[in-house]
C-alpha positions as CSV (number, residue, x, y, z in Angstrom):
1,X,-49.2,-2.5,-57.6
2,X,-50.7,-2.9,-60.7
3,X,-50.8,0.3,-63.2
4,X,-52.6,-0.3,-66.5
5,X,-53.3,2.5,-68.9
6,X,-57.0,3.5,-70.7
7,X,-57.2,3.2,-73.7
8,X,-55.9,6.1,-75.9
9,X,-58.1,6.9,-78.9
10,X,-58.8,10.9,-80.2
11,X,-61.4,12.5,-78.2
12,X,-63.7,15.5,-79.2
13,X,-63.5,19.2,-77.9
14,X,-67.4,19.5,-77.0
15,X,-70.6,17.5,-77.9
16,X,-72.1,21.2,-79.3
17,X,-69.4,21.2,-82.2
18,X,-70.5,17.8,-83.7
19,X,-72.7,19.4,-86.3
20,X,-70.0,21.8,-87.3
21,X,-67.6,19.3,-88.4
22,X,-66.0,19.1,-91.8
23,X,-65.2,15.8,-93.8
24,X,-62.8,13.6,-91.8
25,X,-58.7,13.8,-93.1
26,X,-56.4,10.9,-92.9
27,X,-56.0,11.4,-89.1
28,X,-59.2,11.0,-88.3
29,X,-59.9,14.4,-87.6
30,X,-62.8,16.9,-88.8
31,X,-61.7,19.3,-91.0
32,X,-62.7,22.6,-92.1
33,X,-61.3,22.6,-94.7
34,X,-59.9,20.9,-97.1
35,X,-56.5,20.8,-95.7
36,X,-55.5,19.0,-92.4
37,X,-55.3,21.3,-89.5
38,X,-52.3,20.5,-86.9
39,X,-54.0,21.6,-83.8
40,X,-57.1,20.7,-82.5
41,X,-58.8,22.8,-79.3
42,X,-57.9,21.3,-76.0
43,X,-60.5,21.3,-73.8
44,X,-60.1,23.8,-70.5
45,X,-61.1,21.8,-68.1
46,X,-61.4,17.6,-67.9
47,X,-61.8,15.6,-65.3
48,X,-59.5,12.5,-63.9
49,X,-60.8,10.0,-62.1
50,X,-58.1,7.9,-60.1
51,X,-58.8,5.6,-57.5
52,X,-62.8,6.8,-57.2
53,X,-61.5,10.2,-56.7
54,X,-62.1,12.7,-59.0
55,X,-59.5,15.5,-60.2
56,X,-60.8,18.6,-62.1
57,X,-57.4,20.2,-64.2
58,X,-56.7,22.6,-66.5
59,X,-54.9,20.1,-69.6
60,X,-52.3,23.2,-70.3
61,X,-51.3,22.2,-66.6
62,X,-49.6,19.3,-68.5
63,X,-48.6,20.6,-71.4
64,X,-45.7,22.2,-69.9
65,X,-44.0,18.6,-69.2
66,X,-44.4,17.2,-72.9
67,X,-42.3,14.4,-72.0
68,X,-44.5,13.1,-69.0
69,X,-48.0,10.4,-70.0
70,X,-50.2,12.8,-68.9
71,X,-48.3,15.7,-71.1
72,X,-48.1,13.3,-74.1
73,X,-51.7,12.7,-73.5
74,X,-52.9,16.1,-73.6
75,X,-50.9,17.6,-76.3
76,X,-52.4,19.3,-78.5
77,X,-49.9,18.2,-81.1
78,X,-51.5,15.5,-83.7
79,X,-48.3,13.7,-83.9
80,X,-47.5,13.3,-80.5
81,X,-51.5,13.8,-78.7
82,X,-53.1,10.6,-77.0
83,X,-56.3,11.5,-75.7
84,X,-57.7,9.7,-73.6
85,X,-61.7,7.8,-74.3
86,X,-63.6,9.5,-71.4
87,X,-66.4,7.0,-69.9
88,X,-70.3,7.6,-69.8
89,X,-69.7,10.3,-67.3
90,X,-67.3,12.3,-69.9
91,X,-64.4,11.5,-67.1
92,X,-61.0,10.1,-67.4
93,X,-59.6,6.8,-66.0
94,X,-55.9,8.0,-65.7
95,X,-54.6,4.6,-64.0
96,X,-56.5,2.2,-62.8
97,X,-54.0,0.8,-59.3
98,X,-52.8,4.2,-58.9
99,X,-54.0,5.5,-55.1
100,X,-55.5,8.9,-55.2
101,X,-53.1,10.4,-52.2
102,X,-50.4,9.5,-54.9
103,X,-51.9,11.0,-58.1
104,X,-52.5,13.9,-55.9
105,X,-48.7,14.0,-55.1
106,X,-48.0,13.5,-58.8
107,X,-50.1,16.7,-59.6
108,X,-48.0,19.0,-57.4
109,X,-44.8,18.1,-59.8
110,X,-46.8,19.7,-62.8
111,X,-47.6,23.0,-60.1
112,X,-44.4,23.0,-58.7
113,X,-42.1,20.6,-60.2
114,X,-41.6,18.9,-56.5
115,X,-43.1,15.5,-55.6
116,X,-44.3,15.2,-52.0
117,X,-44.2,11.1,-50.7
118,X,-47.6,11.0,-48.5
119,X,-46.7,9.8,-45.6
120,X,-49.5,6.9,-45.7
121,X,-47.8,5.6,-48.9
122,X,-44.8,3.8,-49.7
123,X,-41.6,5.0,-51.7
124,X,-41.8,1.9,-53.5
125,X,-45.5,2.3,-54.4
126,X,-44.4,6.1,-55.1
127,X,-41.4,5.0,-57.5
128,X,-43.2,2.9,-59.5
129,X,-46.0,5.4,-60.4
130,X,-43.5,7.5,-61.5
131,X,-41.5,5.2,-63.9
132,X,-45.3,4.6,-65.1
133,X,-46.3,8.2,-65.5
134,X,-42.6,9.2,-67.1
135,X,-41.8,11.6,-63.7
136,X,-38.3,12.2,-63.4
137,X,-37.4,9.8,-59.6
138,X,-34.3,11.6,-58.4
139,X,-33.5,14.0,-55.7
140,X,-34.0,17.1,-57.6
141,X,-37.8,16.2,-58.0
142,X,-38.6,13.7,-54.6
143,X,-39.3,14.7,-51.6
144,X,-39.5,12.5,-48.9
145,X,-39.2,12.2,-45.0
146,X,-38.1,8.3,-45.4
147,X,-34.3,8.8,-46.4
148,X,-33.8,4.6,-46.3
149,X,-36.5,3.6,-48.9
150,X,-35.5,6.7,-50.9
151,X,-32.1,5.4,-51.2
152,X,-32.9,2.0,-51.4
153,X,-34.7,2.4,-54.3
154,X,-32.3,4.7,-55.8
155,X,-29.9,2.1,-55.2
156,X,-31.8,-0.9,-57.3
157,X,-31.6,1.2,-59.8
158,X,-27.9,2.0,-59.8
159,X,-27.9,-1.9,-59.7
160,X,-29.9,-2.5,-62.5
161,X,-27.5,-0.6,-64.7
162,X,-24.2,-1.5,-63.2
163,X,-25.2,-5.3,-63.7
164,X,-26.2,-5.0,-66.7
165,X,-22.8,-3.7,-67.7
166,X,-21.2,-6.4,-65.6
167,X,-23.1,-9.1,-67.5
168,X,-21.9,-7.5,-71.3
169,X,-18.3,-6.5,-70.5
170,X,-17.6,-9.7,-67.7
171,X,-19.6,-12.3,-67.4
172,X,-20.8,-12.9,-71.1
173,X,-17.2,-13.4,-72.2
174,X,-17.1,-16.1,-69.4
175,X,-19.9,-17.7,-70.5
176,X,-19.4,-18.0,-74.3
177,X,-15.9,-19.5,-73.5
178,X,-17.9,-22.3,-71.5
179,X,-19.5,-22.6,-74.9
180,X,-16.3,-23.4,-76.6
181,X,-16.3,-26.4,-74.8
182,X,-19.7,-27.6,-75.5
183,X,-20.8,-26.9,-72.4
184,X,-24.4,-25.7,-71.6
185,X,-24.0,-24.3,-67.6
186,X,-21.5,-22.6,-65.9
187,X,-19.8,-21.9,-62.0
188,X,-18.0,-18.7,-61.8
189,X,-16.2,-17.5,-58.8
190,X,-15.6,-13.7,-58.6
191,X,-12.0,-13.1,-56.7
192,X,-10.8,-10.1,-55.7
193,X,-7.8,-8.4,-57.5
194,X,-5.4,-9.2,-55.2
195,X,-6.2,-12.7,-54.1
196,X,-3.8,-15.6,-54.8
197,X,-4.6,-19.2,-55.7
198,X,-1.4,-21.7,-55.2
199,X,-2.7,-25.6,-55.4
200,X,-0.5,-28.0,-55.2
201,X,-0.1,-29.8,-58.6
202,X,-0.6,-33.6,-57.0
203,X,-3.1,-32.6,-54.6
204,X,-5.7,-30.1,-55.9
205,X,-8.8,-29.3,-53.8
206,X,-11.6,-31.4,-54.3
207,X,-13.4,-32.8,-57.1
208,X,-15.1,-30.1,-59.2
209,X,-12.9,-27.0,-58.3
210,X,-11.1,-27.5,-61.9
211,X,-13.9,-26.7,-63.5
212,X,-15.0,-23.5,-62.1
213,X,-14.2,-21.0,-63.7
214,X,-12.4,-17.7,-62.0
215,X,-13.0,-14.0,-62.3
216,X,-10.4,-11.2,-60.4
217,X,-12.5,-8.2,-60.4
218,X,-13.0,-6.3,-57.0
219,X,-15.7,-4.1,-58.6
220,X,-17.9,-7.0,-59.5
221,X,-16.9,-9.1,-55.8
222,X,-18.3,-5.7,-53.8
223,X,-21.4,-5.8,-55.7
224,X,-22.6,-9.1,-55.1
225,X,-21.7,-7.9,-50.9
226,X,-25.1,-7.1,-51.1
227,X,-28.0,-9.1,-50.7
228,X,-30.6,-7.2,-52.7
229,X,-28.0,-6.9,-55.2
230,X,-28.2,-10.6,-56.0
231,X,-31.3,-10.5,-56.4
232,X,-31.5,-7.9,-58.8
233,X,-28.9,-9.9,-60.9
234,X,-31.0,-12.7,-60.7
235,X,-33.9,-11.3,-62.3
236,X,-32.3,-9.6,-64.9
237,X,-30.5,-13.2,-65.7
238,X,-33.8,-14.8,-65.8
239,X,-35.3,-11.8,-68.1
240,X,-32.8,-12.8,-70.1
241,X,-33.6,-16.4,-70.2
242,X,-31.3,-18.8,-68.1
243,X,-32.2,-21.3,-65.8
244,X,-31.1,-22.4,-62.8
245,X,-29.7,-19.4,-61.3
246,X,-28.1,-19.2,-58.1
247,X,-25.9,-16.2,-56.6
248,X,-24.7,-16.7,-53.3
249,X,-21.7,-16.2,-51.3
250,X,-19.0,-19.5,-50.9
251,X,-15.7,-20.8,-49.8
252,X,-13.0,-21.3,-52.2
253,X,-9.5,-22.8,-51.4
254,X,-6.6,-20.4,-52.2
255,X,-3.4,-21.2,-50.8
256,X,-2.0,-24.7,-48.8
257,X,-2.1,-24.4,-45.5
258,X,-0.6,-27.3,-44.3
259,X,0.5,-30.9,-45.3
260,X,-0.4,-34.5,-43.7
261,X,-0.1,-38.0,-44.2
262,X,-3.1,-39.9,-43.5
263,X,-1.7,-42.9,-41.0
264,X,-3.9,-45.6,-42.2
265,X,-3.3,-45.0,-45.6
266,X,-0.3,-43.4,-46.0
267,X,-1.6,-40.8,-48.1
268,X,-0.2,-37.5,-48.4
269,X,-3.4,-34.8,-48.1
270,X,-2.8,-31.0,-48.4
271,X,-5.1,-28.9,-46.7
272,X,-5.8,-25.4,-47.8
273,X,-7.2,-22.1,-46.8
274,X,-10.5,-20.8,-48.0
275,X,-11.9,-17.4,-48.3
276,X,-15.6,-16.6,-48.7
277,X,-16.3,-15.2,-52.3
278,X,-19.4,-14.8,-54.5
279,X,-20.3,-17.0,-56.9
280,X,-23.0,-17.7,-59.6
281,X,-24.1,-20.7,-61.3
282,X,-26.5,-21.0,-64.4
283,X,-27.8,-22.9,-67.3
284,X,-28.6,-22.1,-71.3
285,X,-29.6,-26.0,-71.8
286,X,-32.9,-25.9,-73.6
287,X,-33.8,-29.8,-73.3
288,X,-32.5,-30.1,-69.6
289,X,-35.2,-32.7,-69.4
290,X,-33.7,-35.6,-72.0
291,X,-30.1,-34.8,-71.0
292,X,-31.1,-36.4,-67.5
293,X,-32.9,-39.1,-69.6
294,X,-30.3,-42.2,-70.1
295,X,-31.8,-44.8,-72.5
296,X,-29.8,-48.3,-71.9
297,X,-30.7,-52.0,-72.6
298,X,-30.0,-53.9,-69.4
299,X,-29.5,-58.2,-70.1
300,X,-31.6,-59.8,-67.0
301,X,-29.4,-62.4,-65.9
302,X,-28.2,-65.3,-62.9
303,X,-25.4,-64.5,-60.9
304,X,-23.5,-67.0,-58.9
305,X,-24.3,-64.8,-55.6
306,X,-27.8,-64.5,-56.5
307,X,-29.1,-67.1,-58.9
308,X,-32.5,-66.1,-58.5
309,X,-32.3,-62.6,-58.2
310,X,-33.5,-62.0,-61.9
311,X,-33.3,-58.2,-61.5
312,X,-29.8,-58.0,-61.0
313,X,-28.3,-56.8,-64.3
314,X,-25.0,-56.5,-65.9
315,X,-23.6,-54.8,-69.4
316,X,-22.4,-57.7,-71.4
317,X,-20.3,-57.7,-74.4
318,X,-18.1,-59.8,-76.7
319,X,-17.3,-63.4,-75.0
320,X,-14.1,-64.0,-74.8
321,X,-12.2,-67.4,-74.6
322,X,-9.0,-68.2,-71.8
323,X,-7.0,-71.0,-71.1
324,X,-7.6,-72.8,-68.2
């Protein structure tokens, strides 16, 4: 849903007062005299057009939530009043992508201080006029018959926040230490407080495992559980400019389970246990695309193999002499 505002500009009590208007202040106001006057005279009735419905309201119905858009709007306070620029028809465009059956639940919070979902819209659709509009979005002030989307939105909120302090107080420090190292990405695996990691000194897991980097926190493991979860923590990384984001859920060795000798080999091979943990992997590399860039001379040459295979190439260097 798209919610845009009109364009706020001061607006005039009544076309019949034009020729009784004083010399214009600093505000912009009329004045009658030659001070400026702190008040001007809110109209008694205006009407709001939302969604080609029209709403006719008593402004001092706002007034009484100063805090709200539409309160703010209609204040009669110079410092804090945004009127609104009525069109041809002397009416106001509110929102434009805001559904009528909405607005018309968002007027019963300034008559009652309750807001009733419609049951033909959607929380989501319901949640986001709110946050536009500057309504409170809590159980004291919604009511709705849909407990689940309720909660579920309630609960990307508590998300938003808790990752937020995740990312400053956990996974920043992580990061920074990456840094330290010149590095420009970073795997982190979050463990729970309890778990133990025992790798055998000679045998470590495969390739790669040294160099992620490990996190006990059982707070920050339960969080990532949850599907939506990660995908709130990957928007919020991306609103905060990394790249290459990926949050999933993995296996990571923890303890040996067993030792073998391969028989064709002879090679001893420890095999260990893995759990399933979350993970996250991103980037800070502002010229990804000339780090993946190698510029090398290549010497086209004759090999004894393939003497006229003219692209085979090899890096030569100083000749050296040996005895025969």
């Amino acid at each position: 849903m798209d919610i845009r505002g009109s364009q706020l500009v001061e607006s005039t009590s009544s076309k019949n007062s034009d020729s009784h208007r004083g010399p214009e202040c600093s505000h912009g106001h009329a004045c009658g005299t030659s001070s400026c006057e702190q008040e001007y005279t809110v109209p008694e009735k205006v009407t709001l057009l939302v969604d080609a419905k029209r709403f006719v309201v008593n402004p001092a119905l706002f007034t009484k939530y100063p805090n709200t858009m539409l309160g703010r709007m209609f204040n009669s306070s110079i410092e804090n009043q945004f009127s609104l620029k009525p069109n041809e028809q002397g009416e106001y465009e509110v929102a434009k992508g805001l559904s009528a059956a909405i607005f018309r639940a968002i007027l019963d919070y300034y008559r009652t201080g309750l807001v009733s979902c419609p049951a033909s819209e959607s929380i989501r659709e319901l949640r986001e006029a709110c946050d536009y509009l500057m309504i409170p979005f809590d159980m004291q002030t919604i009511k709705t018959d849909n407990i689940r989307d309720f909660l579920h939105e309630l609960s990307n909120e508590g998300a938003r926040r808790q990752f937020e302090r995740y990312l400053q107080d956990i996974l920043l420090p992580v990061m920074v230490e990456y840094t330290g190292k010149g590095e420009r990405e970073c795997h982190v695996v979050i463990l729970l407080d309890d778990d133990t990691i025992d790798w055998d000194e000679q045998c470590p897991p495969s390739a790669g495992e040294e160099h992620i980097k490990r996190v006990y926190n059982s707070e920050l493991n339960r969080y990532f559980k949850y599907f939506e979860n990660r995908d709130i923590a990957k928007e919020i990384l991306q609103e905060k400019g990394l790249k290459k984001i990926r949050i999933g859920v993995e296996g990571y060795p923890t303890t040996k389970a067993k030792t073998r000798v391969k028989p064709n080999t002879g090679r001893t091979e420890v095999v260990y246990n893995y759990v399933q943990r979350p993970f996250l992997r991103m980037s800070w590399e502002k010229e990804e695309a000339k780090s993946r860039h190698v510029d090398f001379t290549c010497v086209n040459i004759k090999t004894d193999i393939a003497p006229d295979a003219e692209g085979a190439t090899l890096a030569t260097g100083p000749e050296e002499e040996t005895d025969s």
